[in-house]
C-alpha positions in Angstrom: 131.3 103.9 91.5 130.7 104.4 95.1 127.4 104.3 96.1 128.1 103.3 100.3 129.7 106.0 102.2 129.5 105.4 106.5 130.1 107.7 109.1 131.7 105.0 111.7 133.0 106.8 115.3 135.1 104.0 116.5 133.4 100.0 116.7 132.9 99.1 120.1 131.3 95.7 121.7 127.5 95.8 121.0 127.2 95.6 124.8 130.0 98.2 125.3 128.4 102.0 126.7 130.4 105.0 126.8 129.5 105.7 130.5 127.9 104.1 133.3 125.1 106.6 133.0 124.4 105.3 129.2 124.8 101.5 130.4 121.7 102.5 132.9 120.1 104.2 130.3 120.6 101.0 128.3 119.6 98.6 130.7 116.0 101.4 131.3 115.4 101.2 127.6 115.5 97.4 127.3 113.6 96.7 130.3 110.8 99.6 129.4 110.6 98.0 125.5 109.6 94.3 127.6 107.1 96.5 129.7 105.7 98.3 126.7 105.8 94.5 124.9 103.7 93.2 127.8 101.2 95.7 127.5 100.7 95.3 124.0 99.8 91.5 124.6 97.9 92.6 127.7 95.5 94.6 125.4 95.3 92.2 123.0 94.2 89.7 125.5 91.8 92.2 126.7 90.3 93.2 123.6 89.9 89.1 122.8 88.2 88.5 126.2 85.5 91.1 124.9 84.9 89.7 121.6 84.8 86.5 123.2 82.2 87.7 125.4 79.7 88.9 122.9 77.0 86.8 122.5 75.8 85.6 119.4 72.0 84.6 119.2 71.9 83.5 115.4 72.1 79.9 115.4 73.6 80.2 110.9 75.8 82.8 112.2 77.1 80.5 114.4 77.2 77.4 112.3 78.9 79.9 109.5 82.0 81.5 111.7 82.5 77.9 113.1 83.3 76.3 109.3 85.4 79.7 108.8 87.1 78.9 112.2 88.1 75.3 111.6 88.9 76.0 108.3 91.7 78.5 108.5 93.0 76.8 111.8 93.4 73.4 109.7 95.5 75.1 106.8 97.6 76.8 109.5 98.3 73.7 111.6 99.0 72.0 108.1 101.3 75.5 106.9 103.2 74.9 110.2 103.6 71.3 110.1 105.1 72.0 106.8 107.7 74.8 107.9 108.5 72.9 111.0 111.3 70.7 109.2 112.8 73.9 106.8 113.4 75.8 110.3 114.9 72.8 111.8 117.2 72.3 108.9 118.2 75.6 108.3 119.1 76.4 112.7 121.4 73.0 111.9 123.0 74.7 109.3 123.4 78.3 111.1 124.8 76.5 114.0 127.2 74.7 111.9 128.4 77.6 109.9 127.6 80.6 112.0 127.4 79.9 115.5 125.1 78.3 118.1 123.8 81.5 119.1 122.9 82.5 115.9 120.9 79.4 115.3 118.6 79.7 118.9 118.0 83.5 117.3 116.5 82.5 113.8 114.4 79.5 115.6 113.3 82.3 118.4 112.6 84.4 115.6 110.4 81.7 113.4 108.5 81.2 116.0 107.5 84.5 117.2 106.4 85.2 113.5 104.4 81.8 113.6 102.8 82.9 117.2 101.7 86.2 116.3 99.9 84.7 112.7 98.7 82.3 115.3 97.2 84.8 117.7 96.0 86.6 115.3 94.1 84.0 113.2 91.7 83.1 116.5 90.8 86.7 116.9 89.8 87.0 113.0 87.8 84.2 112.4 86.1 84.4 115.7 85.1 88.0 115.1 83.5 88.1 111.7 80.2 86.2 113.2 80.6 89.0 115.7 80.7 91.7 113.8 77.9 90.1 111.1 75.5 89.8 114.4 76.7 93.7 115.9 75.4 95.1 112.9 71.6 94.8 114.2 72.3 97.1 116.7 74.7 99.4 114.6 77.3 100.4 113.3 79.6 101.6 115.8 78.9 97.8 117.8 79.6 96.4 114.2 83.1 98.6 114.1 84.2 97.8 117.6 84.2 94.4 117.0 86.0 94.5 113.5 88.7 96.8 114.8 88.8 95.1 117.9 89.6 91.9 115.9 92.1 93.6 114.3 93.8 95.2 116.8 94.3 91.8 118.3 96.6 91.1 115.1 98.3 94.1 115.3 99.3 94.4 119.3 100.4 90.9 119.1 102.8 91.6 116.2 104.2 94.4 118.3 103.9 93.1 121.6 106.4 89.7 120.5 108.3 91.8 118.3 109.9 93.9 120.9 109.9 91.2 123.4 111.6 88.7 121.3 114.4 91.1 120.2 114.6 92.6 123.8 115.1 88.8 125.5 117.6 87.9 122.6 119.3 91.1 122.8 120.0 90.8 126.7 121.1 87.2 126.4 123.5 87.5 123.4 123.9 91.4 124.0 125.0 91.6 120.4 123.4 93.4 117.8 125.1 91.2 114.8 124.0 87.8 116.4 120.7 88.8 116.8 120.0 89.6 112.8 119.1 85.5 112.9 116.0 86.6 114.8 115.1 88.7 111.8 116.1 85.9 109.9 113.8 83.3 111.1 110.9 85.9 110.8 111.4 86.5 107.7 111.2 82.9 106.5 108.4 82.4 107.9 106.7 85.2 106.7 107.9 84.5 102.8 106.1 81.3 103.2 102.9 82.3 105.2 102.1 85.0 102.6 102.8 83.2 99.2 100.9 80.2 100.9 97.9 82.3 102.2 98.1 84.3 98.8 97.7 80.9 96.9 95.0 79.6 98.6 93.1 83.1 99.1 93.3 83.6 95.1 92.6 79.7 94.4 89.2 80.3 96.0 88.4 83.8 94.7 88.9 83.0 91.4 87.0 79.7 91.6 84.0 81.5 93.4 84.0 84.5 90.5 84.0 83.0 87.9 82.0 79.9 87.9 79.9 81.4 90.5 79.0 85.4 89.2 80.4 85.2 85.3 79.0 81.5 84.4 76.0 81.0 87.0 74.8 84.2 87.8 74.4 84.2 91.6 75.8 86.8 93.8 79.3 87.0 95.9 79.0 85.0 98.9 75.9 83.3 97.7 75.8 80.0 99.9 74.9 78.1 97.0 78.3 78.7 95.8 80.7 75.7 96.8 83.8 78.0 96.8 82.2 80.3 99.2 83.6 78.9 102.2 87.1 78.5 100.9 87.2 82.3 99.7 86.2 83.9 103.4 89.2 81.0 104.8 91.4 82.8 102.5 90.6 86.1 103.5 92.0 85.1 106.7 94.8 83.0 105.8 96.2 85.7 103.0 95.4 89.0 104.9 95.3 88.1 108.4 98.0 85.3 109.1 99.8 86.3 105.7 99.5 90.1 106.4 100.7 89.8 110.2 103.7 88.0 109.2 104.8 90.3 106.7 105.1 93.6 108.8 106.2 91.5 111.8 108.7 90.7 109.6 109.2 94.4 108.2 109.0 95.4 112.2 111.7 93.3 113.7 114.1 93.8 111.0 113.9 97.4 110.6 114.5 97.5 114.5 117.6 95.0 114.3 119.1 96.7 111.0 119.4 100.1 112.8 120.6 98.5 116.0 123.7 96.8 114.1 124.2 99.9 111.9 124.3 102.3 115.2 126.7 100.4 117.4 129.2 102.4 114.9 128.2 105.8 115.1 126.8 106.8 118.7 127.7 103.4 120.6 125.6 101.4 123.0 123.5 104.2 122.9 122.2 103.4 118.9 121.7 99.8 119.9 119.3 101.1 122.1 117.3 103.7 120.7 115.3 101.7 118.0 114.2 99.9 120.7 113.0 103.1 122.8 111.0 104.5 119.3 109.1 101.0 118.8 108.2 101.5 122.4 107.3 104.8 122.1 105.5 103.6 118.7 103.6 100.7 121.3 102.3 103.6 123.4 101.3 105.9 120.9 99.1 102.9 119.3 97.5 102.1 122.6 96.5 105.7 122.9 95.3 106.1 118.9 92.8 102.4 119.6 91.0 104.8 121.7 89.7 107.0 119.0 88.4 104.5 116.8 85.1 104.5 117.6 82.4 107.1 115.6 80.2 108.3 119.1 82.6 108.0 121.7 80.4 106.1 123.7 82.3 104.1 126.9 84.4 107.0 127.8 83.0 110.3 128.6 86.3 112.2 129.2 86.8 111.5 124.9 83.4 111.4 123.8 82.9 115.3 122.9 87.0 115.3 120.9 85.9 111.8 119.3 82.3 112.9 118.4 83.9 116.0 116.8 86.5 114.1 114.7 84.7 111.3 113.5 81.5 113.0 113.4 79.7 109.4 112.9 81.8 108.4 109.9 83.7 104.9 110.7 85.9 105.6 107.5 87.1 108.9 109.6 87.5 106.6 112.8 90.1 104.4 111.5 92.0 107.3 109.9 92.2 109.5 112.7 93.3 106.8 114.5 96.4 106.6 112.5 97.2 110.3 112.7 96.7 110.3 116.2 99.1 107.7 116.8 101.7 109.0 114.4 101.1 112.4 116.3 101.8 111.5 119.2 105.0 109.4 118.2 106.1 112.2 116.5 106.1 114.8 119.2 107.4 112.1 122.3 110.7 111.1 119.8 111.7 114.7 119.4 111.9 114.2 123.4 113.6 111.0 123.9 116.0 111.7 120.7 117.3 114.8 122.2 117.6 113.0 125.5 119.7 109.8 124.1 121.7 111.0 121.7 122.4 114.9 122.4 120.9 116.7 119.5 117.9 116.2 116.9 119.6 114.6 113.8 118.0 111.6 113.9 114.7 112.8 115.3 114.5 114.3 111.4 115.1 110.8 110.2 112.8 109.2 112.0 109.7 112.0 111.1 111.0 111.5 107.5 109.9 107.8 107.7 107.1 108.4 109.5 105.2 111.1 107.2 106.7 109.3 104.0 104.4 105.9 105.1 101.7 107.5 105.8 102.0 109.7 102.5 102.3 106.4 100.4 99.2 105.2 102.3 97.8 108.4 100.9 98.6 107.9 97.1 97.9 104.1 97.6 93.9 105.4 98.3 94.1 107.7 95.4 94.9 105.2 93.2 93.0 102.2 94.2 89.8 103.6 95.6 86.7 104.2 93.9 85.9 108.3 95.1 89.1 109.0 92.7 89.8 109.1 89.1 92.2 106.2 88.4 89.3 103.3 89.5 86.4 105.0 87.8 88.6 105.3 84.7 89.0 101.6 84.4 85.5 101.5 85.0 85.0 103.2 82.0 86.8 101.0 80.1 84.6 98.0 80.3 82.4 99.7 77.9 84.4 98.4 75.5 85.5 95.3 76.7 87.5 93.2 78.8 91.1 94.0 76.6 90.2 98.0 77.6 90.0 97.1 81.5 93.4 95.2 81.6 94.8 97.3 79.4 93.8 100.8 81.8 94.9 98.6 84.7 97.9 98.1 83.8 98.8 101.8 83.4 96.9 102.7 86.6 99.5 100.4 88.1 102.7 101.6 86.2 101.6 105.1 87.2 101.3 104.7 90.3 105.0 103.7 91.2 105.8 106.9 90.7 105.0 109.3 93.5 105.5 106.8 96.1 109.4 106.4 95.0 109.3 110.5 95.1 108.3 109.4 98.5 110.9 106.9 99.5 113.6 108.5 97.5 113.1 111.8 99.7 112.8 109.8 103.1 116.1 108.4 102.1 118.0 111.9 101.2 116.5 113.5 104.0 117.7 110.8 106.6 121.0 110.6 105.5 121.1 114.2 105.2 120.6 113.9 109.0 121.8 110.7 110.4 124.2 109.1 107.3 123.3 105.6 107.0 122.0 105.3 110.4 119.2 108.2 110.2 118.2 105.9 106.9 118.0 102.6 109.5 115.7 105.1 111.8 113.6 106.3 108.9 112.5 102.5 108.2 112.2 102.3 112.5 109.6 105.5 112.7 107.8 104.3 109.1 107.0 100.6 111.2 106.8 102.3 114.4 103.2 102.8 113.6 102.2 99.0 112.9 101.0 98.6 116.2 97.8 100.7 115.0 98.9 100.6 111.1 98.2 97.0 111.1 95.1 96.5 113.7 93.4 99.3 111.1 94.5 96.9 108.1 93.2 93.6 110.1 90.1 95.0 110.8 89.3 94.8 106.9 89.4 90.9 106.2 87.3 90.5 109.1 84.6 93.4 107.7 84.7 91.0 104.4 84.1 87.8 106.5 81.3 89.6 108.1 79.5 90.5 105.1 79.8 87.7 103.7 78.2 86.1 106.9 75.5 88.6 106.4 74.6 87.4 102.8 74.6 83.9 103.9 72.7 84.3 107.0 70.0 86.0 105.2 69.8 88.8 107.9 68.1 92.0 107.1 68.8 94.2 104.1 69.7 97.2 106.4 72.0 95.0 108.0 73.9 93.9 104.7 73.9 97.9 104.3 76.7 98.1 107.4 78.6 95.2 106.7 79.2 96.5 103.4 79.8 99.9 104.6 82.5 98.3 106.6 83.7 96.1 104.4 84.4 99.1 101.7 86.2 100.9 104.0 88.3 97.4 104.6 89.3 97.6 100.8 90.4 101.3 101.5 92.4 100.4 104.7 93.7 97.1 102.9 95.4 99.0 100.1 96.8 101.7 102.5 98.0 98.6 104.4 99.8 97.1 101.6 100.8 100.9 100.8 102.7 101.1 104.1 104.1 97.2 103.5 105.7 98.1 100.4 107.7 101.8 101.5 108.5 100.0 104.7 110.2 97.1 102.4 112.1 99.6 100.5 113.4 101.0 103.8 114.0 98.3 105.5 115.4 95.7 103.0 118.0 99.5 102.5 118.5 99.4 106.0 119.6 95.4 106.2 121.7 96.1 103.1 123.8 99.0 104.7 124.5 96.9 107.7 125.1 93.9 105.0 128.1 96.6 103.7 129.2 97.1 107.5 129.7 93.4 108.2 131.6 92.7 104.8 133.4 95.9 104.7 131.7 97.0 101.8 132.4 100.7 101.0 131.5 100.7 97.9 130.1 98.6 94.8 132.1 99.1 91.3 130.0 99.4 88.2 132.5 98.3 86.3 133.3 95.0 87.7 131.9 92.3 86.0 131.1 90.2 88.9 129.2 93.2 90.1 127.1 93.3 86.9 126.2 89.6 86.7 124.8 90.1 90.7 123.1 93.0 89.9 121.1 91.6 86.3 121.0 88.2 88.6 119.3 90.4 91.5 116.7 92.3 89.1 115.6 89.3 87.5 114.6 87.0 90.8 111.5 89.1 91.8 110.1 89.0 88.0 111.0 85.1 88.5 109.1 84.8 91.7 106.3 86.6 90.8 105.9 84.7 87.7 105.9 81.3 90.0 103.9 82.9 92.3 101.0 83.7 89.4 101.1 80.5 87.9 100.9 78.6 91.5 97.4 80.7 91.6 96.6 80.1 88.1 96.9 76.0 88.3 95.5 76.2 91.7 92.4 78.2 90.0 91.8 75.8 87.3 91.6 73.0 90.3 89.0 75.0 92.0 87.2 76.2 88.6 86.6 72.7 87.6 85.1 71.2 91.4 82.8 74.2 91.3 82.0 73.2 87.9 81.6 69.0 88.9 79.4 70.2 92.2 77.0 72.5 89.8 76.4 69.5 87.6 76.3 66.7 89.8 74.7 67.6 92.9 70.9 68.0 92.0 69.2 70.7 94.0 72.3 73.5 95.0 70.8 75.9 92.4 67.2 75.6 93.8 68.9 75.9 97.2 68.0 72.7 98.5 71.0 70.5 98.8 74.5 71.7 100.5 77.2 72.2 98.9 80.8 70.4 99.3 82.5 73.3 101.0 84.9 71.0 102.5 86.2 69.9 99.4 86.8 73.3 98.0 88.8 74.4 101.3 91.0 71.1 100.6 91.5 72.0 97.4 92.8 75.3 97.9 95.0 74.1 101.4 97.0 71.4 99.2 97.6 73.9 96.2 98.7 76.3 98.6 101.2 74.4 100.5 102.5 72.4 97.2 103.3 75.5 95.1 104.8 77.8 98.3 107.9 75.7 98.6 109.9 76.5 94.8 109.0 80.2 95.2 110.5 80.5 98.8 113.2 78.0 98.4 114.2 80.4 95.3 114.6 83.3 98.0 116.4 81.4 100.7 118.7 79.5 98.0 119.8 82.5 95.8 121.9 85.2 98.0 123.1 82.1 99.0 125.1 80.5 96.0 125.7 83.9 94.2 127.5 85.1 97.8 129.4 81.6 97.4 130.2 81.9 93.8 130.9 85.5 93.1 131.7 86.7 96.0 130.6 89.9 98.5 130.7 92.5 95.7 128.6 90.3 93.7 126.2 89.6 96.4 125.6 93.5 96.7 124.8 94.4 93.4 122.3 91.2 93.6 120.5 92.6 96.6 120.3 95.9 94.8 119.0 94.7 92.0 116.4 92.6 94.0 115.8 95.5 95.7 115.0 98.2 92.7 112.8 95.8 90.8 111.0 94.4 94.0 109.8 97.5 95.1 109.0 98.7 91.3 106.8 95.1 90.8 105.3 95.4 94.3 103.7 98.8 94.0 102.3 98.5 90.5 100.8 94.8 91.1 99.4 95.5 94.3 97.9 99.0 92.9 96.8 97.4 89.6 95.1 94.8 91.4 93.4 97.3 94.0 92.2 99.2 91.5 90.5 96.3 89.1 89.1 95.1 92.5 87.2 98.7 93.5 86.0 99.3 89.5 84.3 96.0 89.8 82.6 97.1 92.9 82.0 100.3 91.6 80.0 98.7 88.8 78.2 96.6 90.8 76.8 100.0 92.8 75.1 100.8 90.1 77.4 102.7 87.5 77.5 101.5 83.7 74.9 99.2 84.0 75.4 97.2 87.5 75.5 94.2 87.9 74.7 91.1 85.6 75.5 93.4 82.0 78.3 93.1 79.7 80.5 95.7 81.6 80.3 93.9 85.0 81.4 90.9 83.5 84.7 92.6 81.6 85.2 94.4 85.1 84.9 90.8 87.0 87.6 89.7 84.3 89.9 92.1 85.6 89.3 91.8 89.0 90.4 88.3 88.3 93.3 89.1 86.8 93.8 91.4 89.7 93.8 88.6 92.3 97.4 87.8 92.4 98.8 90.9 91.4 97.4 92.6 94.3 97.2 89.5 97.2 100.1 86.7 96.3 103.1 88.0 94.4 103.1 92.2 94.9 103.0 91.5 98.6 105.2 88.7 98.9 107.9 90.3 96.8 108.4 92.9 99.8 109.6 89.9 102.0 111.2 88.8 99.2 113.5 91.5 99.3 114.2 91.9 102.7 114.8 87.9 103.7 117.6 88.0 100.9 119.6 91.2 102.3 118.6 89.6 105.9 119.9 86.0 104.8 123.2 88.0 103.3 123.9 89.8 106.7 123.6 86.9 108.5 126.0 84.8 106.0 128.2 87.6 105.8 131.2 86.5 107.7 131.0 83.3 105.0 131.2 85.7 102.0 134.3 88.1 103.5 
C-alpha cells in the first residue's frame, strides 16, 4: 500500500543553485533571516529593559516575585545540570556514527533551545510583580507588562531559531547535516516540558487539595505552603516548558521543508522556509504593536487600535494574532511568486497558516467557559464528582475531531499544491506565527503569577478584579497556545517523516509486511506508554507534596491563624527533585525507541512506527489537553458564582476534576507533541544507519 509518492526534479548539492542569480538570491535570503533574527533579540532586549525599568514600590510584592525568581532559576540551573551529560553523550555518539558535523549541529541545537527557555524564564518571573503592581494604575499598564513579558519568550524563540539554523546552514551548507540542529532542540524540549509539567502538576495538585478541598482557604492563599511551588511551576511548565516546545516545533518545521525542497525547486527550496520565518519575524514585530487596548504611546495607531480593541484586552491579544498572520499572508504571496515562479506553494503555506489559527479557534470553543462544552461539565457536578470526569472525558474525545478536519485539509490542500514539499511549507506558515503566537501564550503564566501576587500582597479588591481579568484571558490564550502546539506537531513531525522517506528511499510503506505491522502497533502504543509514565510521575510526585502540606498544617502552630510562615522552600524542593527523577525514563523511552526498532526491523519498520506514533500522538494530545482545559475553566466558572460558588458540594466535584485535569492538559498532552516529532527527527538523522 503506497502511502509516499514525491515529486523529485533531479538531487542536487544542498549548496548547489541553478544560476548565479539564485545563488545571490540565496546568499540575500540567509543573510536577511540573521538580520530579521537580530531584530527579534533586539526587541526582546528592548521590551526587557522596560520591564526592568518599572518601579516597584510594594515592599511584599517585591519580597514575593524575588522567592518566584530564585525559585524557577534554581530548578532550571538544576534541569540543565542534569541534561548537560545526555547531550554530551549523545554528540559522542552522533560524531561516531554520523559525522562530526552532525554532532556540533545537535549540541548547537541543545543549546539554543536551552538559551531561549533561559531568556525567557528571567523575563517571566521578573514580570509577574510588575504586572501585580501595574494593575493600580490599570489595565492597559497591567497588560503591557504581561505581554511585554511574554513577548520576551516569544522573540527570543524566533530570534535563535533562525539564527542558529542560518549560521549552521552557511557553515555546513547542507540541509541533511543540519537536521541534528533540530535534533538537539528537540531533546531538550522533551525533557524541559515533561520536567516543568511534573513539577507544575506536583505543586497544583498539592496546593488544591489540601489547601481548597481539605482546609478551605482560597487559591494562592499565603498560608498555603504549596503556594510558592505552584506560581514556580507556572513558569517552569508554561514558560521554560512552553518555549522549548514550539522552538522545537519552529526549527524543525523550517529544517524538514529545507531537506525535502533541495529535490523539487533546488537551492532555491532550501531557501525559502527561511525567507517565510523571516517574513513571519517581521509580521510579529508589526502585530506587538497592536496589543495594547487605548493605543496610548503611539499617536499615528491610536485611532485603528482604539477602534479594534475598543478597551477589551481579550480583543488586544487576538487582533494581534490576526494582524500578524495578515500581514504574513499577503507579503508570501509576494516573495513566493518571486522565488519560485508561480503561487503553488503560496497555497500551502496560507493552508497552514489559517488551519492553526482555526484549531486555536475550536481549542477556545471547547475549553473556555462563554461556550457550551465547559458549562456542561459544570453542570455535571450536581451530581457528583463521577458526572464531571465522566463529561470531561467526552468533551475531550469530541473535541479531536474538527481539528483533524483541520489538519487533514491543510494536508490535502498542500499537496494538492506543492506534493510533499507544499505539506513541509504548510507546517513553515502554521509556526511562522510563533513569534506573536507564543509571546500571546507567555503572557498567560505571567497574568497567573500576577494574580496570585495580588492575593498574597493583600492589594486592593479592584486590583485583584484586573489581575483576574487578565489572568482569564491567559487560560483562553493558553489553550489556543497548546491548540497551535498540537496542529503544528502533526505537521511538522509529517513533514520530518517525508524527508525521513527521502533519506531512506522510502517510496512507500506495505501493509502487508509484517515487519511493517509490528512498527506501526509498536509506534501507536509508545505515546499511550509515555503518557501513562508521564501521569503517574505527577501522581507519586503529588502524594509527596499532599503529605508536606499535610505535616506543615499540623505541625507548625500558627499558619492557619496567619501568624507563622510557612516552609515554602521545602515544597519547591519537593516538586524540583520529583521533577527531574521521573523526566529521565519518559524521555529516555523517546530517544531509545526509533532507535532499536530502526536497528532491529529495519527502515520499513521504522516508518510504520513513526506513523503510528504519529496518529495516536496527535489523537492523545488534543483530547488530554482539551479535557484538561475544560475541567480547569468549569472549576472557575463555579467559583464565579454559578451552581453554588465556591466552598459547596459542586465546587469541590469540579476541583476533583480540575485535578484530574492537571496532567492531561500540562505534562503528558503537551509533551506527547515533542514526543512525536524528536522520534521522526531522531529517525532522519539515523537514517543513513537504517538504509
Amino acid at each position: 500500500m503506497c502511502i509516499l509518492q514525491a515529486r523529485p526534479k533531479g538531487r542536487q548539492s544542498c549548496c548547489e543553485f541553478s544560476s548565479g542569480e539564485v545563488s545571490l538570491m540565496g546568499v540575500f535570503v540567509i543573510l536577511l533571516t540573521v538580520v530579521t533574527g537580530i531584530l527579534a533579540l533586539a526587541y526582546a532586549f528592548k521590551r526587557y529593559q522596560k520591564i526592568m525599568s518599572f518601579n516597584v514600590e510594594n515592599d511584599r510584592i517585591v519580597e514575593l516575585s524575588d522567592i518566584i525568581h530564585r525559585g524557577a532559576m534554581a530548578f532550571l540551573f538544576r534541569e540543565y545540570k542534569w541534561l548537560f551529560p545526555f547531550v554530551i553523550v549523545v554528540a559522542g555518539l552522533l560524531g561516531w556514527q554520523v559525522g562530526v558535523a552532525s554532532a556540533v549541529c545537535f549540541v548547537l541545537g541543545a543549546l539554543c533551545s536551552a538559551a531561549s527557555g533561559f531568556f525567557g524564564m528571567i523575563v517571566a518571573t521578573r514580570a509577574n510583580g510588575r504586572t501585580s503592581f501595574a494593575a493600580i494604575t490599570g489595565v492597559n499598564e497591567a497588560l503591557g507588562i504581561a505581554f511585554g513579558g511574554g513577548s520576551v519568550m516569544g522573540m527570543s524563540v524566533v530570534g535563535i531559531g533562525v539564527i542558529g539554523i542560518a549560521v549552521c546552514y552557511m557553515i555546513f551548507q547542507d540541509a541533511n547535516i543540519i537536521t541534528s540542529f533540530g535534533m538537539g532542540a528537540s531533546s531538550i524540549a522533551l525533557f524541559a516540558r515533561v520536567g516543568g509539567g511534573i513539577y507544575t502538576k506536583a505543586a497544583d495538585v498539592g496546593a488544591d487539595l489540601v489547601g481548597k478541598v481539605e482546609a478551605g482557604i482560597p487559591e494562592d492563599d499565603p498560608r498555603n505552603p504549596a503556594v510558592i511551588a505552584d506560581n514556580v511551576g507556572d513558569n517552569v511548565g508554561d514558560i521554560a516548558g512552553m518555549g522549548a516546545d514550539l522552538f522545537e516545533s519552529y526549527v524543525n518545521s523550517i529544517i524538514a521543508a529545507m531537506a525535502v525542497g533541495i529535490s523539487v525547486y533546488g537551492g532555491r527550496g532550501v531557501v525559502y522556509p527561511l525567507m517565510i520565518a523571516a517574513v513571519g519575524i517581521v509580521a510579529a514585530l508589526l502585530g506587538t504593536m497592536f496589543v495594547k487596548v487605548d493605543g496610548s504611546g503611539n499617536k499615528h495607531l491610536q485611532p485603528y487600535i482604539e477602534k479594534l480593541n475598543r478597551g477589551d484586552p481579550a480583543a488586544a491579544l487576538r487582533n494581534g494574532t490576526f494582524i500578524t498572520g495578515g500581514i504574513l499572508i499577503v507579503v508570501s504571496l509576494v516573495i513566493t511568486k518571486a522565488m519560485l515562479g508561480d503561487l503553488n506553494i503560496f497555497w500551502a503555506v496560507v493552508s497552514g497558516v489559517v488551519a492553526g489559527v482555526l484549531i486555536g479557534f475550536v481549542t477556545e470553543i471547547y475549553t473556555s467557559g462563554d461556550y457550551g462544552s465547559v458549562k456542561h461539565i459544570a453542570q455535571a457536578s450536581e451530581t457528583g464528582p463521577a458526572t464531571v470526569i465522566l463529561s470531561g472525558l467526552a468533551v475531550g474525545m469530541k473535541s479531536t475531531v474538527i481539528p483533524v478536519f483541520l489538519v487533514c485539509a491543510s494536508i490535502l490542500i498542500s499537496f494538492k499544491f506543492g506534493g510533499l514539499y507544499g505539506i513541509a511549507c504548510a507546517a513553515v506558515g502554521m509556526l511562522s506565527i510563533t513569534g506573536m503566537a507564543l509571546s500571546v501564550d507567555a503572557y498567560g503564566p505571567i497574568a497567573d503569577n500576577a494574580g496570585g501576587i495580588s492575593e498574597m500582597s493583600h492589594l486592593p479588591p479592584e486590583v485583584r478584579k484586573i489581575t483576574d481579568k487578565l489572568d482569564s484571558i491567559g487560560n483562553t490564550t493558553a489553550a489556543m497556545g497548546k491548540g497551535l502546539a498540537i496542529g503544528s506537531a502533526a505537521l511538522t513531525a509529517l513533514a520530518l517523516f517525508v524527508a525521513f522517506a527521502h533519506s531512506v528511499k522510502l517510496t512507500s510503506i506495505d501493509l502487508q509486511d509484517p515487519k511493517v505491522m509490528a512498527g506501526l502497533f509498536i509506534g501507536g502504543m509508545l505515546p499511550f506508554l509515555f503518557s501513562a509514565l508521564s501521569i503517574e510521575a505527577v501522581g507519586q510526585a503529588a502524594q509527596a507534596m499532599i503529605d508536606e502540606v499535610r505535616r506543615q498544617f499540623r505541625e507548625i502552630p500558627g499558619i492557619m491563624e496567619g501568624t507563622a510562615r510557612p516552609e515554602y522552600e521545602r515544597c519547591v524542593d519537593i516538586s524540583t527533585a520529583a521533577a527531574l527523577k521521573k523526566m529521565v525514563i519518559p524521555g529516555l523511552l523517546a530517544v531509545v525507541s526509533p532507535v532499536l526498532v530502526g536497528y532491529l526491523l529495519g527502515a520499513q519498520a521504522l516508518g510504520g512506527l513513526l506513523g503510528g506514533s504519529i496518529v495516536t500522538g496527535v489523537m492523545l494530545a488534543i483530547f488530554m489537553a482539551n479535557a484538561g482545559g475544560a475541567w480547569d475553566n468549569a472549576k472557575k466558572y463555579i467559583e464565579e458564582g454559578h451552581h453554588g460558588g465556591k466552598k459547596t458540594p459542586q465546587h469541590a466535584a469540579a476541583v476533583v476534576g480540575d485535578t484530574v485535569g492537571d496532567p492531561f492538559k500540562d505534562t503528558a498532552g503537551p509533551s506527547l507533541n515533542i514526543l512525536i516529532k524528536l522520534m521522526s527527527v531522531i529517525a532522519l538523522v539515523l537514517a543513513p544507519l537504517f538504509i
